[in-house]
MARNUVEX-69168 format. One record per residue (C-alpha): z, x, y. Coordinates in steps of 0.02 Angstrom, whole numbers, plus 50000, padded with zeros to 5 digits. Each point is the difference from the previous one (the first is absolute). Example, Ala and Ser with C-alpha at 12.3 -4.5 7.8 and 13.67 -1.06 7.14 Angstrom:
<atoms>
+-------+-------+-------+
|     z |     x |     y |
+-------+-------+-------+
| 50390 | 50615 | 49775 |
| 49967 | 50069 | 50172 |
+-------+-------+-------+
</atoms>
This chain:
<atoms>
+-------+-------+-------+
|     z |     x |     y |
+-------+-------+-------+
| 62344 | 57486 | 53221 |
| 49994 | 50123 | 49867 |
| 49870 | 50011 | 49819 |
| 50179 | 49981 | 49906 |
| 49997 | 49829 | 50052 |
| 49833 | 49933 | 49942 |
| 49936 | 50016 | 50178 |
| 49805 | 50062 | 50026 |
| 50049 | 50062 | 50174 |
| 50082 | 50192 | 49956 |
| 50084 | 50011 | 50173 |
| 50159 | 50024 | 50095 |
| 50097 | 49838 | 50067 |
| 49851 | 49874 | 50052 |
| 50153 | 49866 | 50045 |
| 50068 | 50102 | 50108 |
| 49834 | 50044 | 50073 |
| 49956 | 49829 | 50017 |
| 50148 | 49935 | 50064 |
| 49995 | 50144 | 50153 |
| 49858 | 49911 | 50072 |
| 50043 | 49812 | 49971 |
| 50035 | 49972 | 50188 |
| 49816 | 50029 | 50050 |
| 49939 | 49858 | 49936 |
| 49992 | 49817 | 50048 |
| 50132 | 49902 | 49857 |
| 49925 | 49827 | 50087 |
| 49832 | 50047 | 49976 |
| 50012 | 50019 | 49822 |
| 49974 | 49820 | 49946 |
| 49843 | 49972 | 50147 |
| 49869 | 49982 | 49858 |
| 50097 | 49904 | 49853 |
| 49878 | 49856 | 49997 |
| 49857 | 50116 | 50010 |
| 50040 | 50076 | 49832 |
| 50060 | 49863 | 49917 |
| 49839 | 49925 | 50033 |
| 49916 | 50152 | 49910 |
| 50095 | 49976 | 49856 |
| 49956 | 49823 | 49987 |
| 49827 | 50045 | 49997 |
| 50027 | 50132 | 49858 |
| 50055 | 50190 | 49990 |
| 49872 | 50127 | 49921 |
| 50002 | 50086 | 49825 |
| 50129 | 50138 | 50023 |
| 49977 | 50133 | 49857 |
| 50132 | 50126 | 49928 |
| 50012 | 50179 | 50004 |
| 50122 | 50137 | 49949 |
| 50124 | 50080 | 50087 |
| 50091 | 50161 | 49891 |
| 50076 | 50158 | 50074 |
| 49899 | 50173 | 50018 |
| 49988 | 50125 | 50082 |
| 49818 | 49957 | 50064 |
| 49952 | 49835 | 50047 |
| 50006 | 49831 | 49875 |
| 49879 | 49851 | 49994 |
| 50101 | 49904 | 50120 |
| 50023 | 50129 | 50143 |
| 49810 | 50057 | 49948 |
| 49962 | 49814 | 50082 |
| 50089 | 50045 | 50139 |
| 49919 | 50171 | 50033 |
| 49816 | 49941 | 49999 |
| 50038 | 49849 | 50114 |
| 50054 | 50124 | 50147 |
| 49919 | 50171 | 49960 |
| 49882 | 49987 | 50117 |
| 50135 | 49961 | 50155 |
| 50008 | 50117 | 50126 |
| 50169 | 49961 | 50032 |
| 50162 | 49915 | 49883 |
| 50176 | 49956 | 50035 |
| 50093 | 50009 | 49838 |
| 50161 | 49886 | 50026 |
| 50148 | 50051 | 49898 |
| 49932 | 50167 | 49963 |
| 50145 | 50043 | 49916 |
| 49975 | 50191 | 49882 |
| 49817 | 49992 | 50049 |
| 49940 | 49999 | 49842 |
| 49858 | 49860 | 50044 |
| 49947 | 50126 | 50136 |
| 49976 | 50159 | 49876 |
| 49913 | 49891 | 49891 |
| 49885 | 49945 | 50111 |
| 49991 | 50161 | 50083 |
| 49958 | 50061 | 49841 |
| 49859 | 49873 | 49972 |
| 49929 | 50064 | 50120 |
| 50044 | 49884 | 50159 |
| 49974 | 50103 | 50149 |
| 50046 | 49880 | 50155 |
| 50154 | 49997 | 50110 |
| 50139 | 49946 | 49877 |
| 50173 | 49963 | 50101 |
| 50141 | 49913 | 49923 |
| 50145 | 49910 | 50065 |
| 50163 | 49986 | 49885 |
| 50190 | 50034 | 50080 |
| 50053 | 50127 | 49873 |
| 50024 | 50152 | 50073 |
| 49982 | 50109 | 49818 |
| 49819 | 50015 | 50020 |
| 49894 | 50008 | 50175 |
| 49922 | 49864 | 50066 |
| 49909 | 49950 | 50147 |
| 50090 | 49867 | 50072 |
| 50189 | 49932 | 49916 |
| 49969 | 49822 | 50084 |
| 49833 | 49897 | 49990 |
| 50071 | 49923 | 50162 |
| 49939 | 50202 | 50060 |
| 49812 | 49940 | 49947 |
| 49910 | 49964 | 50167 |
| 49828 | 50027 | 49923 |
| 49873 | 49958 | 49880 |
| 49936 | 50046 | 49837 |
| 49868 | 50003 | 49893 |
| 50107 | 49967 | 49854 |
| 50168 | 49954 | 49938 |
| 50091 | 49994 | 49841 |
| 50139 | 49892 | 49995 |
| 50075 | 50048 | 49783 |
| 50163 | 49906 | 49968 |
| 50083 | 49980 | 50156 |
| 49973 | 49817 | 50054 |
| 50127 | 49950 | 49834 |
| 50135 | 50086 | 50076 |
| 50017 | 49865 | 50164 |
| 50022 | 49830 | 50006 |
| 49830 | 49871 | 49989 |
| 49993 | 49996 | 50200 |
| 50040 | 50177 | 50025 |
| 49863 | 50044 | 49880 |
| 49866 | 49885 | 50084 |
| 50027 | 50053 | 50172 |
| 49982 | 50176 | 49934 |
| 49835 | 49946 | 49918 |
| 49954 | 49951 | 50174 |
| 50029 | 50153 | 50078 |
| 49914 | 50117 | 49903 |
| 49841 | 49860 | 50021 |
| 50025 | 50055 | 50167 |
| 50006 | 50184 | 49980 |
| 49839 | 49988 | 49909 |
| 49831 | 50053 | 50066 |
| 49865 | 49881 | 50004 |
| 49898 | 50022 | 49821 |
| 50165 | 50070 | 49944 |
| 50104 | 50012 | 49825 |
| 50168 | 49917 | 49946 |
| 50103 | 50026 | 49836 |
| 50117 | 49926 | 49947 |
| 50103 | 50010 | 49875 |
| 50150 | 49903 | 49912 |
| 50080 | 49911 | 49843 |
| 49923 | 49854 | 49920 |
| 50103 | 49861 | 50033 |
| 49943 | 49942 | 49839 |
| 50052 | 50099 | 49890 |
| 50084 | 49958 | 49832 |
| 50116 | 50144 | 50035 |
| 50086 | 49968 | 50169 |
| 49955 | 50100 | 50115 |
| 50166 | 49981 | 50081 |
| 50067 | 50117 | 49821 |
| 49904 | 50175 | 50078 |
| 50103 | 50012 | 50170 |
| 50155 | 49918 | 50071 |
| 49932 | 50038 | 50183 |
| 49856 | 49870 | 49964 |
| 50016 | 49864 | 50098 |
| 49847 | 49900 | 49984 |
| 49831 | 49995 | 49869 |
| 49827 | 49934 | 50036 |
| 49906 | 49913 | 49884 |
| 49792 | 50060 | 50022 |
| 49944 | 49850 | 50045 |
| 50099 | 49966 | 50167 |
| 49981 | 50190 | 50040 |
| 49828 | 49982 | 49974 |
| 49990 | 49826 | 50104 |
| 50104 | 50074 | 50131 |
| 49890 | 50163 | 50043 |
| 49853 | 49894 | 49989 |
| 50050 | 49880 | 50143 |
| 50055 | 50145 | 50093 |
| 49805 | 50047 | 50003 |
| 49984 | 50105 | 49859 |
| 49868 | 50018 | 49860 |
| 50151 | 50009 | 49871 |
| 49981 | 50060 | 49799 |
| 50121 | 50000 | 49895 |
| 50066 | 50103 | 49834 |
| 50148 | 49960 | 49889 |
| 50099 | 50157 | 49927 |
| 50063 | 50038 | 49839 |
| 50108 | 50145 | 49976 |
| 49931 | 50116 | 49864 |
| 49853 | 50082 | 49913 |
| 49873 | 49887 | 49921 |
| 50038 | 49959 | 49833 |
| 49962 | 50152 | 49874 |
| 49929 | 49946 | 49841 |
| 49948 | 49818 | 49931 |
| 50165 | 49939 | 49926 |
| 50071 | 50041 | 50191 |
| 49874 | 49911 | 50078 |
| 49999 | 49847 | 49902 |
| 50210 | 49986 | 50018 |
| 49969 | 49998 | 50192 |
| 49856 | 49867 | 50004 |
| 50128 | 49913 | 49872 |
| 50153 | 50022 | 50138 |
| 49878 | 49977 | 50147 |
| 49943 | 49823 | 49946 |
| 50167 | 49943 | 49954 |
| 50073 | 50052 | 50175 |
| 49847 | 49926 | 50085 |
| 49936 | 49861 | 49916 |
| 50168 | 49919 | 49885 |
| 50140 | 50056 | 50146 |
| 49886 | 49980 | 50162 |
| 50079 | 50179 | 50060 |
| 49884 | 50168 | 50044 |
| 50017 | 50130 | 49892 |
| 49953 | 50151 | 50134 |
| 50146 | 50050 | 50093 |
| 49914 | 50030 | 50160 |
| 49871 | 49956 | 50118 |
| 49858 | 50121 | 50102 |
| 49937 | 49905 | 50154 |
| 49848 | 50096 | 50119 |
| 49954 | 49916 | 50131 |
| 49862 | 50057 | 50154 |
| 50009 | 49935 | 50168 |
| 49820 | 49968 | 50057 |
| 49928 | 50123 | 50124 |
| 49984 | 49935 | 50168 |
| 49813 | 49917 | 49983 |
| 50043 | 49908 | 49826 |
| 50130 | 49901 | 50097 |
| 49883 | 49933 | 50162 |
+-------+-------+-------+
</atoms>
């Protein structure tokens, strides 16, 4: 979906992209590791700090997260390309490995229209607001596919509304269909395999002067602490599949 709409991803129709590939992947597996994760929650999720998300023409904290995670791939599937603004960006951070991109618009060019088109692997893949856009199973089994997609050692993004958040996340789109709260995500990726960490979003610049700051810690500790909500309106998971000797 579009900036307009509060969304960090500053692409073409990611639903639609999303939603062209949904019959490649398993619906019945999507639930195979729901006591797994539940399990890791009981035990505890980590500390999950914040970081910004603004629009610009060059990269912001947030999607500077993203870019040193998988600068070093030699390869990356971008999923729900959309404008390809991610890929100038990182192009223009200097990211110099195979960069394809699947989305099903056909306003801008990209390598494949359907991820059920992806028969190989990669090194990398960012996954920015797409996953809201289809139902909870829909979502998972997509998770699961791109797990499979990526190389050994390799580099998964993901990223998606907070769940959380005092203001619904529902309010930015009427395609949403369903929102993740960081914890589960993070408890699902990690019983899929995954060394999983885990940012929450909040949409604008830091705050500019003293009196700015002190009204957000003020609204931030309200929201978090009196009304048990979140105030960050999204969430940044990276997670890397361990190369092939880590998992023997």
């Amino acid at each position: 979906m579009s900036q307009g709409s509060g969304n960090p991803r500053t692409g073409g129709d990611t639903c639609n992209v999303a939603r062209s590939g949904e019959g490649s992947v398993p619906e019945a597996e999507a639930f195979s590791s729901y006591w797994r994760w539940k399990k890791l929650l009981e035990r505890g999720a980590p500390h999950f700090p914040v970081c910004r998300w603004w629009p610009s023409a060059d990269m912001c904290e947030s999607e500077r997260i993203y870019f040193e995670s998988v600068k070093n791939a030699p390869s990356l599937l971008d999923v729900g390309a959309g404008d390809l603004r991610i890929k100038a960006k990182f192009r223009a951070a200097g990211y110099r490995g195979e960069y394809d991109t699947v989305d099903l618009s056909s306003e801008y060019s990209h390598t494949y229209r359907d991820l059920a088109e992806v028969s190989r692997r990669y090194a990398a893949i960012l996954l920015l607001d797409v996953i809201e856009h289809l139902s909870l199973r829909e979502g998972l089994a997509m998770l699961e596919r791109l797990v499979e997609l990526l190389d050994d050692g390799g580099t998964l993004v993901v990223v998606t509304p907070n769940a959380r958040c005092i203001r619904n996340p529902f309010a930015l789109d009427m395609t949403h269909l369903h929102c993740y709260n960081i914890n589960d995500l993070w408890a699902y990726l990690t019983s899929l395999g995954l060394e999983t960490l885990g940012w929450r979003i909040v949409f604008g610049r830091p705050p500019s002067g003293p009196l700015q700051r002190l009204k957000f810690l003020a609204a931030a500790y309200v929201t978090s602490r009196v009304l048990g909500c979140d105030y960050a309106d999204g969430i940044a998971l990276i997670a890397r599949k361990p190369a092939a000797q880590e998992s023997q």
